[in-house]
VEXDREN-2710 file (C-alpha; in Angstrom, 1 decimal):
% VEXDREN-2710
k/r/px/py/pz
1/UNK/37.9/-48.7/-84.2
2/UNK/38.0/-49.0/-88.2
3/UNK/38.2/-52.2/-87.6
4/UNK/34.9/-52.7/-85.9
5/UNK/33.4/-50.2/-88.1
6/UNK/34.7/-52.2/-91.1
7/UNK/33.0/-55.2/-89.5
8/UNK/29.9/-53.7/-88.7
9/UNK/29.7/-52.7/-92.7
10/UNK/30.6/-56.6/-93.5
11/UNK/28.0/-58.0/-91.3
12/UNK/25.3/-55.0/-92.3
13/UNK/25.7/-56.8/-95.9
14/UNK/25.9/-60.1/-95.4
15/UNK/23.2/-60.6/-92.4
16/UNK/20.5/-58.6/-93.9
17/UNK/16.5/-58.8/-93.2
18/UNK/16.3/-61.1/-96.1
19/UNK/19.3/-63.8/-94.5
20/UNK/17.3/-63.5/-91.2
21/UNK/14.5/-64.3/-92.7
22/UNK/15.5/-67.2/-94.8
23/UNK/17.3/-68.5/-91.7
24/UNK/14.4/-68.0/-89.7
25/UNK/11.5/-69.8/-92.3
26/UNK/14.4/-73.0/-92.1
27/UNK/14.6/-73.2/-88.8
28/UNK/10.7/-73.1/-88.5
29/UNK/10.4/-75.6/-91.8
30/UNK/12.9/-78.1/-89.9
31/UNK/10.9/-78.0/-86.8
32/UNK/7.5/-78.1/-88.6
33/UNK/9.0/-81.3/-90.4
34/UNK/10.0/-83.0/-87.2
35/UNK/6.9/-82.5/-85.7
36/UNK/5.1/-84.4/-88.3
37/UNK/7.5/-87.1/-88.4
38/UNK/6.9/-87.7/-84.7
39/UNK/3.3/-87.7/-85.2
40/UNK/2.9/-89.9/-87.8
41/UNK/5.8/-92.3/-85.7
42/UNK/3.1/-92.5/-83.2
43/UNK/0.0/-92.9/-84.8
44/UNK/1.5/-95.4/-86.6
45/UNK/2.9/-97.2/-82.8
46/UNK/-1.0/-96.8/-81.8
47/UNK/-2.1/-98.5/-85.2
48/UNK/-0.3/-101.3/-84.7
49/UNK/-0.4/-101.8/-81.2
50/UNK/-4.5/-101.3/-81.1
51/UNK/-5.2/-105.0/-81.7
52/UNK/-8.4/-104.5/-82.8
53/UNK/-10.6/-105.6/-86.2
54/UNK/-13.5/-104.9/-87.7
55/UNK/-15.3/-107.7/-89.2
56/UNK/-18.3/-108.6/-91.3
57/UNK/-19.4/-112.6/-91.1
58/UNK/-21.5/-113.6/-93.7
59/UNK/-20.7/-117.0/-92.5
60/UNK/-21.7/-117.2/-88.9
61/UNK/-20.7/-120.7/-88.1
62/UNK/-19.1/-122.3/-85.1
63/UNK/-16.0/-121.9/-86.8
64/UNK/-15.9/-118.7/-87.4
65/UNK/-17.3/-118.0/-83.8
66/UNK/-14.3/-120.2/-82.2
67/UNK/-11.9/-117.9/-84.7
68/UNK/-13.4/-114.8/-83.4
69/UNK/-13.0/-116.2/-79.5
70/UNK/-9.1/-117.1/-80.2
71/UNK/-8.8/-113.5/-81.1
72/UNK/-9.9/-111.8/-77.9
73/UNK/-7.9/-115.0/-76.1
74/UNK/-5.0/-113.4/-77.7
75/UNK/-6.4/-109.5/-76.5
76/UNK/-7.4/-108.5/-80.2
77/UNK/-10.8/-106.9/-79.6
78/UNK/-13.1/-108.1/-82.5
79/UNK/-16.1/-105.5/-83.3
80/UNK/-18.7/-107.1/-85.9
81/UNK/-21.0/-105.5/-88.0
82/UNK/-24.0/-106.8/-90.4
83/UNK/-23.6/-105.4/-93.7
84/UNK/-25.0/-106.1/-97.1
85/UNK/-22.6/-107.3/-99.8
86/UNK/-22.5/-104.7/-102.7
87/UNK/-23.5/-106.5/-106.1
88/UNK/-20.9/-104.5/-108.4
89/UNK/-18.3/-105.1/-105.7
90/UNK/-17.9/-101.7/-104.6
91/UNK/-17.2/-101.6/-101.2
92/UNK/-16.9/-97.4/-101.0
93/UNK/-20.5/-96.9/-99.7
94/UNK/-20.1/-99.7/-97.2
95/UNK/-17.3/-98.1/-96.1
96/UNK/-18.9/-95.1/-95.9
97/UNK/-22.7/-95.7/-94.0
98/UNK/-20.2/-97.6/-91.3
99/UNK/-17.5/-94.6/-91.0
100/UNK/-15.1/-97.5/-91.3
101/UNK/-11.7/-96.8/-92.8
102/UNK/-10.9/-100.9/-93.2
103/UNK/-12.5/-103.9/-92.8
104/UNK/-12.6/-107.5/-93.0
105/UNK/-15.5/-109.6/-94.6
106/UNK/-15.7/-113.6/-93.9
107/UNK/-18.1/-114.6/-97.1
108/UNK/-20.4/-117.0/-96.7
109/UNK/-19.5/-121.0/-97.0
110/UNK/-15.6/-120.0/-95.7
111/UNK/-15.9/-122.5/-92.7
112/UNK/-17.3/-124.9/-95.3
113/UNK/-14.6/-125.0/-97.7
114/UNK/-11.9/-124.9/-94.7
115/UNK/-13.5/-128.3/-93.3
116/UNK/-13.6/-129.7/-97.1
117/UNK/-9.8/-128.7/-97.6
118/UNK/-10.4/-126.4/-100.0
119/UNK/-9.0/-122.8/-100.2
120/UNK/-11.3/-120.3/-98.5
121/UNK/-11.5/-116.7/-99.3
122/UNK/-11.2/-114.1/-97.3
123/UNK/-11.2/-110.4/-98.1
124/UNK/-9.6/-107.6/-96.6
125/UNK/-10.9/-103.6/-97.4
126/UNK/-8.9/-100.5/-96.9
127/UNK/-10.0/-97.3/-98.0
128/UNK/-7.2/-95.2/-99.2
129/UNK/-7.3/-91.2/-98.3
130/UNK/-4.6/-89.9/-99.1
131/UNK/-0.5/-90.3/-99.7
132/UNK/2.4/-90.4/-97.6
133/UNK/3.2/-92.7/-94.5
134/UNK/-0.2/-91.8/-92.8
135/UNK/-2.2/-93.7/-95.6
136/UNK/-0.4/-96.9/-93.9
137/UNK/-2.0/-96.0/-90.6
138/UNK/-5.2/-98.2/-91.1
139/UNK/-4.1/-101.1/-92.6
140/UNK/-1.1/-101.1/-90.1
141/UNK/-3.4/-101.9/-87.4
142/UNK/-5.1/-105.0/-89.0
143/UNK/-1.9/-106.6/-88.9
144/UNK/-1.8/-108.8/-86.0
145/UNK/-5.2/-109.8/-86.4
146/UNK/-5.0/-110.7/-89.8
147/UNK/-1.5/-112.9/-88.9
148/UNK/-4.0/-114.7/-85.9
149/UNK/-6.5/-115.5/-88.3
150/UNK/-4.3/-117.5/-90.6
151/UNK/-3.0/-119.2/-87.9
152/UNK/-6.1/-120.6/-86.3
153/UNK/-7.1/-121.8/-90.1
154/UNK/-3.3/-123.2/-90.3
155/UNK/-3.3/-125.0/-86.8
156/UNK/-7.2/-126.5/-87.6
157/UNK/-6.3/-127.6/-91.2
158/UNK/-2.3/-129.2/-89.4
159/UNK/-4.8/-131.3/-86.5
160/UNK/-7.7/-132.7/-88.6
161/UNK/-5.4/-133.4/-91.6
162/UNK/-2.5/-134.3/-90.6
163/UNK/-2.6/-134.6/-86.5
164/UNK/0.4/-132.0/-85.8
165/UNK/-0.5/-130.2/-82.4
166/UNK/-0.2/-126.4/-82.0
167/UNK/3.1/-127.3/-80.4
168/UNK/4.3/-129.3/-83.4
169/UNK/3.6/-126.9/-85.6
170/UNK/5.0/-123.6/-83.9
171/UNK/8.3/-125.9/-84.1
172/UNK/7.8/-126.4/-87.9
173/UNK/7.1/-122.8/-88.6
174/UNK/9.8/-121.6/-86.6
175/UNK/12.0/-123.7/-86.2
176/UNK/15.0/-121.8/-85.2
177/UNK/16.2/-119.6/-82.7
178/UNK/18.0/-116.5/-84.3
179/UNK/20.6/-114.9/-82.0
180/UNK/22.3/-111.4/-84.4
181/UNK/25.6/-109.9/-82.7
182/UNK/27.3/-106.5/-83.5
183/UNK/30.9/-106.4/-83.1
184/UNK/32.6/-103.0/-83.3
185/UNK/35.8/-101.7/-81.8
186/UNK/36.3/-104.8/-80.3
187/UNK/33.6/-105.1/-78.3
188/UNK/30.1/-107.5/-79.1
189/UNK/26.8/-106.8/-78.2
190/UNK/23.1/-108.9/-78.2
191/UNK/21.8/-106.7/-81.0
192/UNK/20.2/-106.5/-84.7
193/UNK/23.2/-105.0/-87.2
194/UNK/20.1/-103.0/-88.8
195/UNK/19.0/-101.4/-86.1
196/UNK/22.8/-100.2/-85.2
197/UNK/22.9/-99.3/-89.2
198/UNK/20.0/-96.9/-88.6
199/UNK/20.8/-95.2/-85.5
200/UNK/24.2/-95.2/-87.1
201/UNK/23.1/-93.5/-90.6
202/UNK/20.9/-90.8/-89.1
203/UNK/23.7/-89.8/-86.4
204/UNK/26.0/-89.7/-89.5
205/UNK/23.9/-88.0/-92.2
206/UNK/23.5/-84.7/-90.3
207/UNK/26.8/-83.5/-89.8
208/UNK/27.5/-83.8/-93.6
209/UNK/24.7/-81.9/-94.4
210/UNK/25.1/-79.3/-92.2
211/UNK/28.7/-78.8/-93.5
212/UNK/27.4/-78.6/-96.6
213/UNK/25.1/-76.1/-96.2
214/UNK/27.2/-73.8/-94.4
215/UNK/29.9/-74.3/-96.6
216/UNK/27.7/-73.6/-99.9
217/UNK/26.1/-70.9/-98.3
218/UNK/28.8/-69.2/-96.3
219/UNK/31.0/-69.2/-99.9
220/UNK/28.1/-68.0/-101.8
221/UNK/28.0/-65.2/-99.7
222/UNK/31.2/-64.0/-99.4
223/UNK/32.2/-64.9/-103.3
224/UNK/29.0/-62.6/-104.0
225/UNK/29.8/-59.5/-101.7
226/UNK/33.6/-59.1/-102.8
227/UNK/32.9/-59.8/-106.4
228/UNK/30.2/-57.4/-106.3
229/UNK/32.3/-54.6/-104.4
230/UNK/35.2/-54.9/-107.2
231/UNK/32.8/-54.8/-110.1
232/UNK/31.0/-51.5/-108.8
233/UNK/34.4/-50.0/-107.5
234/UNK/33.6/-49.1/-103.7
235/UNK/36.2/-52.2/-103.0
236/UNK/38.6/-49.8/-104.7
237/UNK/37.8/-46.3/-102.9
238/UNK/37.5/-48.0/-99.8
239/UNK/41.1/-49.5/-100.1
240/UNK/42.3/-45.9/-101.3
241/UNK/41.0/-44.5/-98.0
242/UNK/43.6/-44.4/-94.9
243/UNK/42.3/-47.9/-93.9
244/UNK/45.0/-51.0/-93.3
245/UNK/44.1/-53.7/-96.1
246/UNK/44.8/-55.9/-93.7
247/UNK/41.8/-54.4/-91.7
248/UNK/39.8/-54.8/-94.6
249/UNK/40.5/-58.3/-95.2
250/UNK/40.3/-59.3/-91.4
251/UNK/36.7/-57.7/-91.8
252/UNK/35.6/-59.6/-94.7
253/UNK/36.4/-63.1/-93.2
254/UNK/35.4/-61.8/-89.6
255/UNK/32.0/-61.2/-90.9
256/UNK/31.7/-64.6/-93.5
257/UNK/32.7/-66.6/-90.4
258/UNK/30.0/-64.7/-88.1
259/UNK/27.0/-65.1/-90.5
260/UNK/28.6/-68.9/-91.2
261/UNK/28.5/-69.9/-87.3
262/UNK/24.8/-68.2/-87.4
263/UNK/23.7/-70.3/-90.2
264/UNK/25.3/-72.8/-88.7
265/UNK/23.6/-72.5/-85.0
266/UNK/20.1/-72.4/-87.2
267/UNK/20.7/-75.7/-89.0
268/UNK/22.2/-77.1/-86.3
269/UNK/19.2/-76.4/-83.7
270/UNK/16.9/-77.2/-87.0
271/UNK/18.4/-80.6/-87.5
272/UNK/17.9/-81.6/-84.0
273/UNK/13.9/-81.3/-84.2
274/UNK/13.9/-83.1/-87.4
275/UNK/16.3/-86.2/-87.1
276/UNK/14.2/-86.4/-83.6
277/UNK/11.2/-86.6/-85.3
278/UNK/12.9/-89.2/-87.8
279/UNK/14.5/-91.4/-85.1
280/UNK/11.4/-90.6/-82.5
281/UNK/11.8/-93.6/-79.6
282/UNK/12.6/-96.5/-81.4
283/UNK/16.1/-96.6/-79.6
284/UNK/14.5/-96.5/-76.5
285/UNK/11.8/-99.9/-77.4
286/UNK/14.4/-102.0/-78.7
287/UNK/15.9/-104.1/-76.4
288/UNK/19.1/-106.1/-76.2
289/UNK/21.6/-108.3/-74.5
290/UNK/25.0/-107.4/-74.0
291/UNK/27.6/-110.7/-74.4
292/UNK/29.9/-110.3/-72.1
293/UNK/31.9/-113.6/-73.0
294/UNK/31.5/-116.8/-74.8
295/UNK/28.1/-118.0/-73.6
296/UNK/27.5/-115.9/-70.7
297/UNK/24.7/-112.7/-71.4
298/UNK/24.9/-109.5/-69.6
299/UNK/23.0/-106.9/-68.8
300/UNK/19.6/-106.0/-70.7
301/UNK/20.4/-102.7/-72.5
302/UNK/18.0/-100.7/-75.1
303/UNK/19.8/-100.4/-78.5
304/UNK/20.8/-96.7/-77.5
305/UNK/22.9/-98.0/-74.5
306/UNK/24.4/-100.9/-77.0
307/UNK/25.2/-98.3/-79.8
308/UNK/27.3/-96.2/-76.4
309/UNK/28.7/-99.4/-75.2
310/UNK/30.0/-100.4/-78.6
311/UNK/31.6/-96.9/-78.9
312/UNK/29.4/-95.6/-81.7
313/UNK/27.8/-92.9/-80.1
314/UNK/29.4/-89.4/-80.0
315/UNK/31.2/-88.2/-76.9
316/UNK/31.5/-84.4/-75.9
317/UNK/35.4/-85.1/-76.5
318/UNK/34.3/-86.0/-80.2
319/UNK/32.1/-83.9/-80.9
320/UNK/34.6/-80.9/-80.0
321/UNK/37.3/-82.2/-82.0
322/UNK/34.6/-83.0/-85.0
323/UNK/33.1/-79.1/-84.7
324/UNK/37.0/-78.1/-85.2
325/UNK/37.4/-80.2/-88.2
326/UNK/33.9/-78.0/-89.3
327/UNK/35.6/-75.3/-88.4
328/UNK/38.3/-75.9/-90.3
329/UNK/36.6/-76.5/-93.4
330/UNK/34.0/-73.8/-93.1
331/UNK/37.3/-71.3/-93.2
332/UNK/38.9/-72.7/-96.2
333/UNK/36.0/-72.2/-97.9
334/UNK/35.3/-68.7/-96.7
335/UNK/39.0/-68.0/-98.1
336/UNK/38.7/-69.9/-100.9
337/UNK/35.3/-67.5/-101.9
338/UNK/37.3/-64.6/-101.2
339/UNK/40.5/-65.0/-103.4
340/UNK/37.8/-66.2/-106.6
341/UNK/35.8/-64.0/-105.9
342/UNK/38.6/-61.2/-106.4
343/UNK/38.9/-62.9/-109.7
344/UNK/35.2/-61.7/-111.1
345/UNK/34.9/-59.1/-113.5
346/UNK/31.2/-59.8/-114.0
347/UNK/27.9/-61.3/-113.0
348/UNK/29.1/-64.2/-116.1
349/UNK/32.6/-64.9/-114.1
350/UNK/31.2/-65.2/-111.0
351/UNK/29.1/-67.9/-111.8
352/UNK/32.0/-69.6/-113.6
353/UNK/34.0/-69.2/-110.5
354/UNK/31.4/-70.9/-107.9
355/UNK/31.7/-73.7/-109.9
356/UNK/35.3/-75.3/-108.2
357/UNK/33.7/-74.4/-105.2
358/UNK/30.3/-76.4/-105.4
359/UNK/32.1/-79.1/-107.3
360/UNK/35.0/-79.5/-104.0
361/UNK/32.3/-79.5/-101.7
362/UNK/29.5/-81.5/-103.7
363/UNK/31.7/-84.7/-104.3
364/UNK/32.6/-85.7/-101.1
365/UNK/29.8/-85.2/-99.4
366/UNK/27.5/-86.8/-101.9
367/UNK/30.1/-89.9/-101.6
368/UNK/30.3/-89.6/-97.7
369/UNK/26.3/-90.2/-97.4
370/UNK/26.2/-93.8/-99.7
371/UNK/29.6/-95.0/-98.6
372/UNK/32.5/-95.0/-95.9
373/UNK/35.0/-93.3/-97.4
374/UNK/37.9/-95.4/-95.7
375/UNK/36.3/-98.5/-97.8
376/UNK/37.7/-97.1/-101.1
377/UNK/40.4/-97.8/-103.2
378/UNK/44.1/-95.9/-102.3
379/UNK/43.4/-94.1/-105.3
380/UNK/39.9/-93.3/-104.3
381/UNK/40.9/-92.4/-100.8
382/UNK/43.9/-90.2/-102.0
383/UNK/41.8/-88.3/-104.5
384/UNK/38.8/-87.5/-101.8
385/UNK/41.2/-86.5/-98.6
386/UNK/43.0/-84.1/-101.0
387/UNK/39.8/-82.5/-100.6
388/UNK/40.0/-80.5/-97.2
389/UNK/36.1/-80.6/-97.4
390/UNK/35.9/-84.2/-96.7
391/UNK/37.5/-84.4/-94.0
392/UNK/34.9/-82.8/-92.1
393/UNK/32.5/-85.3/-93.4
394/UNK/34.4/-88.3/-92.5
395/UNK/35.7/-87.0/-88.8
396/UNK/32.9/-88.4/-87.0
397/UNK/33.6/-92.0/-88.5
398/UNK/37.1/-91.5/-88.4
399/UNK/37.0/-91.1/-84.8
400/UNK/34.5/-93.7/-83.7
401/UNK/36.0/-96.7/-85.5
402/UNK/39.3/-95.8/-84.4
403/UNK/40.7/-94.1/-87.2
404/UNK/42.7/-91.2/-85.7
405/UNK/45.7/-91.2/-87.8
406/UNK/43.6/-90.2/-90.4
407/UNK/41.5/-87.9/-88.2
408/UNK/44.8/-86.1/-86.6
409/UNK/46.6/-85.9/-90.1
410/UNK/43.1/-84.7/-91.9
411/UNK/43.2/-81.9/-89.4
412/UNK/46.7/-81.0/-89.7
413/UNK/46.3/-80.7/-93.5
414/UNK/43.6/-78.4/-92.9
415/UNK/45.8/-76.2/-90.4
416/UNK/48.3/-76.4/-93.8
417/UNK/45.9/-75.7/-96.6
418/UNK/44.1/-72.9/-94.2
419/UNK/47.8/-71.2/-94.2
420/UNK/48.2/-71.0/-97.6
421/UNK/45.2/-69.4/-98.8
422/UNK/45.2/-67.2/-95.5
423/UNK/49.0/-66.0/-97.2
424/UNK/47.2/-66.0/-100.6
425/UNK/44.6/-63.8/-99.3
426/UNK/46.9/-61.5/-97.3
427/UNK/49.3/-61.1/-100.7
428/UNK/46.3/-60.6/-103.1
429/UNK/45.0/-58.1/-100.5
430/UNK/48.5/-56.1/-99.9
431/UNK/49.4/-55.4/-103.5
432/UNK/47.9/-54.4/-107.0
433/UNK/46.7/-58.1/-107.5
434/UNK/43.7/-57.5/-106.5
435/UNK/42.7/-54.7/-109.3
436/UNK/44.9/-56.8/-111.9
437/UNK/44.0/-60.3/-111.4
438/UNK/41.1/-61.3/-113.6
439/UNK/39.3/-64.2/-115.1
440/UNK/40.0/-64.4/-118.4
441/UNK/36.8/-64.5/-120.5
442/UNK/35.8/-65.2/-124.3
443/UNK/34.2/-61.4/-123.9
444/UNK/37.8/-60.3/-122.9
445/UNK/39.0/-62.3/-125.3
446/UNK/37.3/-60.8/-128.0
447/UNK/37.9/-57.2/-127.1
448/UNK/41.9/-58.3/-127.3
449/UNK/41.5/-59.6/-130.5
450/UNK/40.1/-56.7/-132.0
451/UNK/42.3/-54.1/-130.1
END
């Protein structure tokens, strides 16, 4: 029973209106977030995919008529308009009288000057509204037609100039047929490297940055409430009271782990809506071949299938073994909070002392988003797995290219480290140490001297 009261104190001060809050306003910023990505994602798809143009032909030619017919050959719908060419240049209230957003203008003589090999102009407006990806949106759409029109001028210019059919002159322009392979854990697959790169970074980046915001946050917490306790003395009446201190203790980290896993649930659920809304379907649209030996293809598979066939996609097996390693790491720095956190005399110390802290779990992680960790030097490699943070950042790779001797002993030197701060705690906690122990200061130090 003190026990649970004990913990219903911890959790009354740690998981206050204010945390709820600030959990809740994330969660809702996340989602908010995704949801914009995702839009913009597909108004961008609908740009590009609406093969359509607007265009003004001051020319009005033959040519430019048998242009214009190529395009809706190819299912670009062509809408023209008459305009009247702006003196100063300004295309704005043009723009503007059409409610057009782009717009392409054919001046006059441009079949001329094609048919007399010179270099015709041709002239492409966008209005600009705004910043951001949807400012691309307009001009996006334009593409293909654009890319058409050069090529009926190019394949004209080849067959009167020069005589090289549309045939010919596909072959020039391309003239090679690029085949890209992934290999990983021993298997290949029909399928662009950069594609698996960015399926692979976005899987790879969130679990990182959760960890690293539990972590911080979880630490900051706890480091806060204990220092905060000793400094006012209610940690010292309640331990004088006929309360275990083993109770106590059990209470603090009972409670830091609790509002941890909640923080943790939040971000968690958060980061789901938004790297969805960052990914949105492009897995599912790419497709690829899978090679199942020297010159014979496979089956079709999107790049989502390839990225599980090739073993880089998490399994359920994984991802429990990777939410231990979290785990794991969450804990030793809960108890790492707690014993510094003993350590603060004042508001001044306690600042001093979250700096270890941030700085363990800062470096890693920071180094675990631009590189693979298992790329570094010995010495490199040495120096960041003595870190117990980082191996909760690296488990995910670890375990999907195959690394599990590094994975297994990561997690055993967690178990380890965990111990020893846990017996840290308990002796810190048990005795006078945790009245006596302080930071030493230059304000202490100055009160010494002149004692």
């Amino acid at each position: 029973m003190q026990f649970i009261n004990l913990l219903k104190k911890e959790l009354r001060q740690l998981i206050t209106v204010q945390a709820l809050a600030t959990m809740g306003i994330t969660l809702l910023l996340f989602i908010f977030l995704g949801q914009i990505m995702t839009r913009t994602t597909d108004t961008l798809e609908e740009a590009v995919s609406s093969n359509s143009i607007t265009v003004a032909d001051m020319d009005k030619t033959d040519f430019t008529a048998g242009m214009f017919e190529s395009l809706k050959e190819k299912e670009i719908e062509v809408t023209l308009v008459d305009i009247s060419l702006p003196e100063d240049g300004n295309y704005s209230p043009v723009l503007e009288e059409k409610g057009l957003s782009s717009l392409t203008v054919i001046p006059k003589g441009f079949s001329a000057k094609v048919e007399n090999g010179e270099k015709a102009e041709i002239r492409f407006v966008n209005a600009v509204s705004g910043v951001g990806l949807s400012s691309m949106v307009d001009s996006a759409g334009d593409s293909k037609a654009v890319s058409c029109i050069y090529d009926y001028v190019g394949e004209y210019i080849a067959e009167k100039e020069h005589g090289v059919s549309t045939e010919d002159l596909d072959r020039i322009k391309d003239p090679l047929m690029t085949v890209e392979l992934t290999v990983a854990n021993g298997k290949t697959a029909e399928v662009s490297p950069s594609s698996v790169s960015g399926i692979m970074m976005a899987q790879s980046f969130a679990i990182p940055f959760a960890v690293f915001l539990i972590v911080m946050m979880g630490s900051s917490s706890i480091m806060t409430a204990i220092s905060t306790e000793k400094i006012d003395k209610t940690l010292e009446t309640l331990l004088s009271s006929p309360v275990s201190r083993i109770s106590v203790l059990l209470a603090k980290m009972a409670a830091a782990v609790i509002s941890a896993l909640l923080n943790s649930v939040v971000m968690g659920i958060g980061m789901v809506f938004y790297m969805g809304g960052v990914i949105g379907n492009a897995a599912a649209g790419i497709t690829t071949e899978l090679e199942a030996a020297p010159g014979e293809l496979g089956d079709v598979m999107n790049l989502a299938q390839a990225v599980s066939f090739l073993g880089l996609s998490i399994t359920p097996g994984q991802a429990a073994l990777v939410v231990l390693e979290i785990f794991f790491a969450i804990s030793i720095g809960l108890c790492m909070a707690l014993i510094l956190g003993a350590l603060a005399t004042d508001a001044q110390s306690l600042s001093t002392l979250m700096l270890p802290v941030m700085l363990l779990i800062m470096i890693p992680f920071f180094v675990s988003v631009f590189m693979d960790i298992n790329t570094l030097g010995t010495a490199g490699k040495i120096f960041l797995y003595i870190i117990p943070f980082t191996h909760a950042y690296a488990a995910l790779g670890n375990l999907m290219f195959g690394h599990t001797l590094v994975f297994w002993g990561g997690l055993a030197y967690q178990v380890v480290f965990l111990g020893i701060l846990m017996f840290a705690a308990v002796k810190i906690f048990t005795s006078d140490l945790l009245f006596t122990m302080r930071l030493p200061t230059g304000q202490a130090r100055g009160k010494k001297q002149r004692s």
